[in-house]
Backbone as CSV, one residue per row, in Angstrom:
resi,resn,N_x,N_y,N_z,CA_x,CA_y,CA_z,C_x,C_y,C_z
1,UNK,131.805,208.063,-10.611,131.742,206.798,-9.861,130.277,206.406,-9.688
2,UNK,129.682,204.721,-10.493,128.907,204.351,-9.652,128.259,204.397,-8.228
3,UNK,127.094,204.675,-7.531,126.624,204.393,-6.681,125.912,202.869,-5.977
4,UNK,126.710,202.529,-5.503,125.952,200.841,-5.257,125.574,201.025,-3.261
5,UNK,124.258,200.416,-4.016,123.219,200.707,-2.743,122.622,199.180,-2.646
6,UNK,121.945,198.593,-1.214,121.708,197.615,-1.308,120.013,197.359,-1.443
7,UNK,119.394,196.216,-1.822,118.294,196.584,-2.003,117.519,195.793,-1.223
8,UNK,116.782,196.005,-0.754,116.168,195.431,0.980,114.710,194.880,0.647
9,UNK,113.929,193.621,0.366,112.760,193.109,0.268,112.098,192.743,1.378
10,UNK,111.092,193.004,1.520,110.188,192.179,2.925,108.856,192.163,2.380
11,UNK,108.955,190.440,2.344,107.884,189.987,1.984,106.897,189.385,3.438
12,UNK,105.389,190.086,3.693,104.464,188.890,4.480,103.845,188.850,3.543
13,UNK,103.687,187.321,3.365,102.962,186.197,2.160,101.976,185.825,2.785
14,UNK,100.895,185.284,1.851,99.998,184.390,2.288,99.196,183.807,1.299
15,UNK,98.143,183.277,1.321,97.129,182.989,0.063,95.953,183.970,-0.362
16,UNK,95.712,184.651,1.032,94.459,185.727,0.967,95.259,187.122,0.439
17,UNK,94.424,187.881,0.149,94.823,189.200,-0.340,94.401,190.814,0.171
18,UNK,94.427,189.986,1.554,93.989,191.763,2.110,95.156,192.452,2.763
19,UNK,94.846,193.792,1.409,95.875,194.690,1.155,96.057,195.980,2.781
20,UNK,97.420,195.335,2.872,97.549,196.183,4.038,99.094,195.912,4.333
21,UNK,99.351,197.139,5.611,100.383,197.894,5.657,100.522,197.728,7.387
22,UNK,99.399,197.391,8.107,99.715,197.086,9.842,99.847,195.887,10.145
23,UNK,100.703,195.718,11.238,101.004,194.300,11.385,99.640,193.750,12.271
24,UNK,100.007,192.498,12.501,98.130,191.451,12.953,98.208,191.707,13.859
25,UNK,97.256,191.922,14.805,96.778,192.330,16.000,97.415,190.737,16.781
26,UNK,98.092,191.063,18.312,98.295,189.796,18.795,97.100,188.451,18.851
27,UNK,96.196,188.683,18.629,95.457,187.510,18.682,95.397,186.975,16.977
28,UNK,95.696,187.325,16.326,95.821,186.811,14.873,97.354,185.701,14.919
29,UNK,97.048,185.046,13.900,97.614,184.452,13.516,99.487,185.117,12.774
30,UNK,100.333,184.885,12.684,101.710,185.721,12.613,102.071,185.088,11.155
31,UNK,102.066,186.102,10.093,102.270,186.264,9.087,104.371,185.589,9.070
32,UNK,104.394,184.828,7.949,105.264,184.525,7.621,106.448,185.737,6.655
33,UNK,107.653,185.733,6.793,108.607,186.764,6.282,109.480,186.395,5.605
34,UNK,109.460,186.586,4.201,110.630,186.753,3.645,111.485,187.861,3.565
35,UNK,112.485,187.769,3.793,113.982,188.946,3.266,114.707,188.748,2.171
36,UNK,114.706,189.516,1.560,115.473,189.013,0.437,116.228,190.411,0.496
37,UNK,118.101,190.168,0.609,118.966,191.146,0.576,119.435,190.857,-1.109
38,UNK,120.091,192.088,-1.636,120.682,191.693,-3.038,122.018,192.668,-2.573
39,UNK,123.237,191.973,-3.120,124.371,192.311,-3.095,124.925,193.813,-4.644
40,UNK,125.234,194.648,-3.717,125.817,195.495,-4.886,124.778,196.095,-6.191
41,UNK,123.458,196.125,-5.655,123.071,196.418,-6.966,122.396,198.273,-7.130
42,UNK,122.662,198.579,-8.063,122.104,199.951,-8.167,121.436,200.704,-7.759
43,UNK,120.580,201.019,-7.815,119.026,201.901,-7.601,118.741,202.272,-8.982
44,UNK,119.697,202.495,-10.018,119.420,202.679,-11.090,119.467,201.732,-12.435
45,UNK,119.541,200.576,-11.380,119.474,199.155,-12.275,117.784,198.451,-12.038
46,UNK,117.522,199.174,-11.380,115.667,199.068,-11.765,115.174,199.631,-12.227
47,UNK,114.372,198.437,-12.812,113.465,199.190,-13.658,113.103,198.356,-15.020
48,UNK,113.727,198.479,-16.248,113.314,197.427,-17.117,113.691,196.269,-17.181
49,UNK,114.773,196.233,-16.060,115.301,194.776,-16.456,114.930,193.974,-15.145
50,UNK,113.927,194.970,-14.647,113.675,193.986,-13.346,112.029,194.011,-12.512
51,UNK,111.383,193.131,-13.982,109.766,192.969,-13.482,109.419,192.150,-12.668
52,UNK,110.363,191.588,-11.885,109.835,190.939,-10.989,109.950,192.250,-9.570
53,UNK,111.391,192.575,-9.371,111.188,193.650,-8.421,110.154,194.637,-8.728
54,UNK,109.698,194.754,-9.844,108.838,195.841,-9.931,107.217,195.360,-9.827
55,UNK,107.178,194.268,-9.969,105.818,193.543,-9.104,105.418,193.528,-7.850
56,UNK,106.502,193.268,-7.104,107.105,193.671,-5.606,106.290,194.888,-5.408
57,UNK,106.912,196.003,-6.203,107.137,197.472,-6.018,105.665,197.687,-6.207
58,UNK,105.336,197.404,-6.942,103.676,197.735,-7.290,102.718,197.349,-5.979
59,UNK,102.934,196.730,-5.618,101.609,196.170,-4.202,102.327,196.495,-2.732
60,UNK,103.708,197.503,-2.930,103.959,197.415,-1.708,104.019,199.077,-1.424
61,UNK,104.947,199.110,0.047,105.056,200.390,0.385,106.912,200.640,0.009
62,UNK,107.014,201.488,-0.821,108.352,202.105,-1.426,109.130,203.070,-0.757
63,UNK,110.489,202.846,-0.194,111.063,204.234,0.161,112.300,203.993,-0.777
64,UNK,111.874,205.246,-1.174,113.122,205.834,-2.184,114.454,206.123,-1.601
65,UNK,114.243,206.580,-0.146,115.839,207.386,0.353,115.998,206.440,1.263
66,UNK,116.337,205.331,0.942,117.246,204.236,1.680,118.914,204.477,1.860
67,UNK,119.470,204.013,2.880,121.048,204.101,2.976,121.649,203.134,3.487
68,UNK,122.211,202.178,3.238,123.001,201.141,4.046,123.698,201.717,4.968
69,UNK,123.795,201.447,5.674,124.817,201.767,7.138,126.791,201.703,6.895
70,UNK,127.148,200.909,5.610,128.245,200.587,5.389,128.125,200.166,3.846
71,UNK,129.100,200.432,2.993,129.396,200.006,1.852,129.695,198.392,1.566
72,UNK,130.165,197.537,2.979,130.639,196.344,2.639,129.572,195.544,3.071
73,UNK,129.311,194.350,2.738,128.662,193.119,2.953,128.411,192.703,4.464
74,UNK,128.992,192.086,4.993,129.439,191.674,6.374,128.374,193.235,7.476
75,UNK,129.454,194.170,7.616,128.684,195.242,8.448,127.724,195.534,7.741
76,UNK,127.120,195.548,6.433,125.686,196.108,6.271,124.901,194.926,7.164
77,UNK,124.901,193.851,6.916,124.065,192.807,7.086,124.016,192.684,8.365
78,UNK,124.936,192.470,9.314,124.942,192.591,10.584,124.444,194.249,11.087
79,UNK,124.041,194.683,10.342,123.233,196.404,10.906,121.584,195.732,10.586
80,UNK,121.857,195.434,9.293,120.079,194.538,9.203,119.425,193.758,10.342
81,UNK,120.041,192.854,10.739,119.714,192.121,11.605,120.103,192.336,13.204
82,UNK,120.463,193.493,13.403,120.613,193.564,14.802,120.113,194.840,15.612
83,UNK,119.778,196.027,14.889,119.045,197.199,14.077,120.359,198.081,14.789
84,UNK,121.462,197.999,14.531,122.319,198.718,15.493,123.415,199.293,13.927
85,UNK,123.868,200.532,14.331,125.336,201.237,13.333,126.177,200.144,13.759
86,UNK,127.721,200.305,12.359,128.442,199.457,13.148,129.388,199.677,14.473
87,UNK,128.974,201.222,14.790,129.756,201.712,15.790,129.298,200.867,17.117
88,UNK,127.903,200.306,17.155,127.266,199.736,17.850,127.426,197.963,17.705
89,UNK,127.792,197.400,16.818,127.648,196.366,16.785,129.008,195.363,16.320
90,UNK,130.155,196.339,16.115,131.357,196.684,16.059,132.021,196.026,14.909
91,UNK,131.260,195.637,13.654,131.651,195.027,12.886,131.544,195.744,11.511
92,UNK,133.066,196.658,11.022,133.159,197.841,10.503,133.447,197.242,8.870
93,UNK,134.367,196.125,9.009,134.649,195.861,7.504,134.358,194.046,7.206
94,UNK,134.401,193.587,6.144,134.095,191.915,6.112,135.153,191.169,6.831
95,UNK,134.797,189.810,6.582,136.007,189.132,7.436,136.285,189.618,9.094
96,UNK,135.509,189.992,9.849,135.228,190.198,10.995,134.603,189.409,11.605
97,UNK,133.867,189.119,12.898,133.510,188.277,13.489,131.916,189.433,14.601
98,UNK,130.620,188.912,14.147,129.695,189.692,15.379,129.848,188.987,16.549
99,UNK,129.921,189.637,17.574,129.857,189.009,18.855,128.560,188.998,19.495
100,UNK,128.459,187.860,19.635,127.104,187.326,20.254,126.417,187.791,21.631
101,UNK,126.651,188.811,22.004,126.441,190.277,22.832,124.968,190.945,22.503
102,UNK,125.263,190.968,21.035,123.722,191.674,20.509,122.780,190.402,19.862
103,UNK,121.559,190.667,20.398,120.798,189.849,19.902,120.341,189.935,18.127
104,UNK,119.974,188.757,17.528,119.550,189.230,16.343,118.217,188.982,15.701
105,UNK,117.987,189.270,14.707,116.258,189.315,14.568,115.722,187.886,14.787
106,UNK,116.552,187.210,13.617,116.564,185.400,14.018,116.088,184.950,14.985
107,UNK,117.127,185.304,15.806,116.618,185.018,17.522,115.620,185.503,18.204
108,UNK,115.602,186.279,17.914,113.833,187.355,18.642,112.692,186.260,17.804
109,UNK,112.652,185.865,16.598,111.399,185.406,15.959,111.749,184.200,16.488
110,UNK,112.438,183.223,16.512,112.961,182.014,16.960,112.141,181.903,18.311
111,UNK,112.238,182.845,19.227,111.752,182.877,20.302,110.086,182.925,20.687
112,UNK,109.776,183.515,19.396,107.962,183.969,19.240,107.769,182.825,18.294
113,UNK,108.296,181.910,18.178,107.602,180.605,17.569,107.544,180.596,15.965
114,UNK,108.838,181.156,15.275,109.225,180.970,14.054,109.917,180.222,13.779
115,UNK,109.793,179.682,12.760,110.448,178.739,12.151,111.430,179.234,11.005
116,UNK,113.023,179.189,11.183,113.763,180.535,10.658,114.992,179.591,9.890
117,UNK,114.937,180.143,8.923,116.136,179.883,7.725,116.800,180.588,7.013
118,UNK,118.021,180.317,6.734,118.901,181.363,5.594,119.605,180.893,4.642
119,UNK,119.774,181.566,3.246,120.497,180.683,2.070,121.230,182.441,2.027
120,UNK,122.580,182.103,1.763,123.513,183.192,1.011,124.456,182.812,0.402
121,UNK,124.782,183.850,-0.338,125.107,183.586,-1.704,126.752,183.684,-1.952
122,UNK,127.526,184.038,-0.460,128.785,184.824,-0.810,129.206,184.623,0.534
123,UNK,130.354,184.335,0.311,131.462,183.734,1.451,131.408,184.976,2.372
124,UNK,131.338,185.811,2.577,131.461,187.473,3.099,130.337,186.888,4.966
125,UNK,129.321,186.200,4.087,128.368,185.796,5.028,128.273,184.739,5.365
126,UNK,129.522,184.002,5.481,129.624,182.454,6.196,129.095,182.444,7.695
127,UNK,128.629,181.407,7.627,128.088,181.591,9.604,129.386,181.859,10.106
128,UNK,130.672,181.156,10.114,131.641,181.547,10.705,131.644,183.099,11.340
129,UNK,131.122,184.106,10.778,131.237,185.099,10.940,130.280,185.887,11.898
130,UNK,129.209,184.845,12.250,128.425,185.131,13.845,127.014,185.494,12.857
131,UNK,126.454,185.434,11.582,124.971,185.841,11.259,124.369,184.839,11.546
132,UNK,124.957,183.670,11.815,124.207,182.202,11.808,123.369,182.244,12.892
133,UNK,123.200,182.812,14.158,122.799,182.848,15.714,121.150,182.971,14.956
134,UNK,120.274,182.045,15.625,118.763,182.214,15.507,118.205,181.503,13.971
135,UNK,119.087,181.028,13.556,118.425,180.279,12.102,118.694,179.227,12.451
136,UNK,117.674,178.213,12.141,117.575,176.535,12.243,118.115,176.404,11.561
137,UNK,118.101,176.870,10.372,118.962,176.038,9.055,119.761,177.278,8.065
138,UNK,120.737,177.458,8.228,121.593,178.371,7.548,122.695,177.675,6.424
139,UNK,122.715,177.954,4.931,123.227,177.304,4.284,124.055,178.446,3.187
140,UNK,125.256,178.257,3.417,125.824,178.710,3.128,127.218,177.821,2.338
141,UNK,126.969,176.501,1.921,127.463,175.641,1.396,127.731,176.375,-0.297
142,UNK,128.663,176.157,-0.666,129.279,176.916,-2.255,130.064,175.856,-3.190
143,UNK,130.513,175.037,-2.512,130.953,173.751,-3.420,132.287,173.849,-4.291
144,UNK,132.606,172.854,-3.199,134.225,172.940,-3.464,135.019,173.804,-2.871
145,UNK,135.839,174.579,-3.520,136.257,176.032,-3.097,135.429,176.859,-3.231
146,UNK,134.603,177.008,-4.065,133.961,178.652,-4.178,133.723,179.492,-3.196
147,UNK,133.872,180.338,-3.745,133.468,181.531,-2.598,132.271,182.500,-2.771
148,UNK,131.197,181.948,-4.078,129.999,182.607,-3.940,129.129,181.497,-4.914
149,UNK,127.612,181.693,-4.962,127.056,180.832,-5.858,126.106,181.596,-6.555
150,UNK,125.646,181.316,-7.957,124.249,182.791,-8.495,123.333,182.035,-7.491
151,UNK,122.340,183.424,-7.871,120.912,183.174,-7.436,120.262,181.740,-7.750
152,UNK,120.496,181.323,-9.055,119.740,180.173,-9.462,120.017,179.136,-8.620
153,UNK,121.635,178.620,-9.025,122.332,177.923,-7.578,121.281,178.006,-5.934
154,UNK,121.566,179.380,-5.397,120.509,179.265,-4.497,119.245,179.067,-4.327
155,UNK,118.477,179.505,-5.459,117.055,178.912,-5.368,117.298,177.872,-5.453
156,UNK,118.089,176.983,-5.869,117.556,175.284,-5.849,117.637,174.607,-4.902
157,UNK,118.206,175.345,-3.734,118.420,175.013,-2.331,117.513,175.498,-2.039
158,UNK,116.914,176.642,-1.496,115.751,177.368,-1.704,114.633,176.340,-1.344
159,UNK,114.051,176.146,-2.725,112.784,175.661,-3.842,112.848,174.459,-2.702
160,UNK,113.615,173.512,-2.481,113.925,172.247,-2.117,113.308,172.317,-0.336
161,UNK,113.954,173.670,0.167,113.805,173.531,1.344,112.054,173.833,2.046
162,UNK,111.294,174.757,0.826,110.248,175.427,0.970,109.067,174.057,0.687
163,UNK,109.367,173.164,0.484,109.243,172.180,-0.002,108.381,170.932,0.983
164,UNK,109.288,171.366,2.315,109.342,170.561,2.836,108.344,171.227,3.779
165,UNK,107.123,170.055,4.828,106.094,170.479,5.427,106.961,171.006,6.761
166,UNK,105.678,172.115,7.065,105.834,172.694,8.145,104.615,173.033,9.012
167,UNK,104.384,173.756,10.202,103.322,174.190,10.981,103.608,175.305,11.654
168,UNK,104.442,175.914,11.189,104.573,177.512,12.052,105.154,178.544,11.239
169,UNK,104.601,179.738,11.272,105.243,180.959,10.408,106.846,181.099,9.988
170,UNK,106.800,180.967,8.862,108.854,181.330,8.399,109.079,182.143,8.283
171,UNK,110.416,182.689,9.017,111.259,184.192,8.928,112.210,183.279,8.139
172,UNK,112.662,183.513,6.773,113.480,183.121,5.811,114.042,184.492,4.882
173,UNK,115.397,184.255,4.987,116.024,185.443,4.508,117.026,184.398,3.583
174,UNK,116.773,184.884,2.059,118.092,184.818,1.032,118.573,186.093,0.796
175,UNK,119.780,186.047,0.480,121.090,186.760,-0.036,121.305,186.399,-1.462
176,UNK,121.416,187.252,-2.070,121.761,186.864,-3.697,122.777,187.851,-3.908
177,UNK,124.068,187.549,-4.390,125.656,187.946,-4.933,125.800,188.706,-6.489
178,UNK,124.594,187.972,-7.290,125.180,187.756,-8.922,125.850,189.310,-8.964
179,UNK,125.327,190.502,-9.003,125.805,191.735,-9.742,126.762,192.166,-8.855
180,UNK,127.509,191.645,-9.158,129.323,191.377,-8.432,130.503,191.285,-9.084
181,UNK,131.549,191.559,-9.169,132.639,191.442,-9.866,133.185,189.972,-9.798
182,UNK,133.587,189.245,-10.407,133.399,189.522,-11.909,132.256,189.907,-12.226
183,UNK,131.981,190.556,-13.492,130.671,190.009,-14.355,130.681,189.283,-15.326
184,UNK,129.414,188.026,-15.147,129.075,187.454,-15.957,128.169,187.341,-16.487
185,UNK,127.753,187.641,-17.795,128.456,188.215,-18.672,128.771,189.851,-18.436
186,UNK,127.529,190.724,-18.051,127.703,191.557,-17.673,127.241,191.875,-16.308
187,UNK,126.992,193.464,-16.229,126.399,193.762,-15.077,125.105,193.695,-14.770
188,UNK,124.321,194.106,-16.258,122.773,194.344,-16.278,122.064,192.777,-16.696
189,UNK,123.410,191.998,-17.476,123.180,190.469,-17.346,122.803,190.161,-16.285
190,UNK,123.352,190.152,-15.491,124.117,189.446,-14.003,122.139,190.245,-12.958
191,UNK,122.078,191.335,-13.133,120.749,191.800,-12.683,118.977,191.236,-12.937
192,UNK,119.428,191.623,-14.341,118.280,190.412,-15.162,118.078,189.250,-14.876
193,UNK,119.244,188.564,-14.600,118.668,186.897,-14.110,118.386,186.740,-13.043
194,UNK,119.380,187.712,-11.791,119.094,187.484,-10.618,117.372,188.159,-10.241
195,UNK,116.792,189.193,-11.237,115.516,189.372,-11.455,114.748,188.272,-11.111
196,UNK,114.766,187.315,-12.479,113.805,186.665,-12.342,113.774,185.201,-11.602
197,UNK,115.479,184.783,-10.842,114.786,184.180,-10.115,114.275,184.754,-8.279
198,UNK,114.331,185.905,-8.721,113.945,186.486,-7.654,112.145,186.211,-7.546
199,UNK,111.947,186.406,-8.921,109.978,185.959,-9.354,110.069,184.712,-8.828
200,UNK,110.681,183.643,-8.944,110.991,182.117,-8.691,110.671,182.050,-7.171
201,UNK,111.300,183.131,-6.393,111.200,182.044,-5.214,110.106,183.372,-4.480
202,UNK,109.799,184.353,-5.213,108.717,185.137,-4.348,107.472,184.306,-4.636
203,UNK,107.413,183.662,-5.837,105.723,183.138,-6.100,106.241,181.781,-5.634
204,UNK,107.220,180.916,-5.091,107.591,179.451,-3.952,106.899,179.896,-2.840
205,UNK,107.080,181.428,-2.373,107.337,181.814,-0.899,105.582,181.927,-0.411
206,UNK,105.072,182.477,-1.970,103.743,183.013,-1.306,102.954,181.500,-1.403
207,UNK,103.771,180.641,-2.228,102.506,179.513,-2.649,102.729,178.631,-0.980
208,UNK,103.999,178.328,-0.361,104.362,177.224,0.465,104.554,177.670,1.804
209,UNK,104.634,178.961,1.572,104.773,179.581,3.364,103.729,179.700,4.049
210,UNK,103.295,179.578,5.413,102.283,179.997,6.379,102.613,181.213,6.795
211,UNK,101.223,181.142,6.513,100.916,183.076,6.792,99.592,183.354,6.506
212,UNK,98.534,184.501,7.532,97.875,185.240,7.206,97.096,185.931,6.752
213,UNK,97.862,186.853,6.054,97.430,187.778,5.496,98.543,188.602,4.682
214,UNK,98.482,189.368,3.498,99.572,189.614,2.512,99.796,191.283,3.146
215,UNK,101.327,191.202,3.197,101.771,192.517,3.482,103.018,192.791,2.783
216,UNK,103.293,193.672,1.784,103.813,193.914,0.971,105.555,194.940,1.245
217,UNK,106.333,195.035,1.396,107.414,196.180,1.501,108.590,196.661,0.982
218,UNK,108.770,197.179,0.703,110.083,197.488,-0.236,110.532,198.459,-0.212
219,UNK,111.899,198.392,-0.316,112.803,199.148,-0.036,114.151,199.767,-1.191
């Protein structure tokens, strides 16, 4: 049996390049954040087919022995954002509902003067389901019926939104689905593309976001 593990990005962007690993002293200025979650994908699906994660990987700090908290979508993500097991946050399988009891990261940065957004990729993570709490703009629109959209699909929502002027640090988290059942075409297909537009919206994020100073992380 496959092992499917999830793969966890945190990007602080900026234009300058001083290489570092501590966060800004409170009188600095507050580095902008990307998240980028990926649905279902390997640990052993990196690597050649994925130079953009491995650009990532190169300037940042790497932990190898990562573990999701849960195999499914829904309770991993709600463990991301609320830093709680799901024994704690009580949301064990998808199609559940978080109760707005626990605070979530959204909301904590929302509160320190971020400016906070989310694009996902897969019905699993409809706001309906309580992740929406603390994002100004959560889009989770799929068109029509669908029940998931690729990465590309989402960057163009993405690209569009990064686009638009701002004046305060972004906590922005995408979700990307592709290496999912079905596959189309395949699996390492389905990885490869979601690769590179993963390059797409990390070099959007560093060119259009406010921020800092560059802090690199990966997971």
């Amino acid at each position: 049996m496959s092992r499917r593990v999830a793969l966890l990005l945190i990007l602080f962007v900026s234009c300058t390049k001083r290489e570092a690993v501590t966060p800004p002293a409170a009188s600095e200025p507050r580095p902008s954040i990307l998240l980028i979650t990926l649905d279902t994908t390997r640990a052993d699906a990196i690597g050649p087919l994925t130079p953009a994660i491995n650009a990532v990987a190169a300037r940042a700090r790497v932990f190898r022995q990562a573990y999701a908290t849960t195999p499914q979508t829904l309770p991993s993500h709600s463990s991301m954002m609320t830093g709680l097991y799901p024994a704690g946050h009580g949301v064990h399988e998808n199609g559940r509902y978080l109760g707005d009891q626990h605070p979530l990261l959204a909301e904590r940065l929302r509160e320190r003067g971020y400016a906070t957004a989310a694009f996902v990729s897969a019905f699993a993570l409809a706001r309906r389901f309580g992740l929406a709490r603390g994002f100004e703009h959560y889009d989770d629109e799929f068109g029509g019926q669908a029940v998931e959209r690729t990465a590309a699909q989402t960057n163009e929502r993405v690209l569009a939104f990064l686009n638009e002027p701002r004046d305060k640090p972004l906590f922005l988290w995408v979700h990307y689905y592709d290496p999912h059942h079905p596959y189309v075409p395949t699996y390492d297909g389905e990885v490869k593309s979601m690769d590179a537009q993963l390059g797409r919206l990390v070099e959007a994020f560093r060119a259009k976001a406010k921020a800092p100073s560059y802090v690199g992380t990966y997971g």
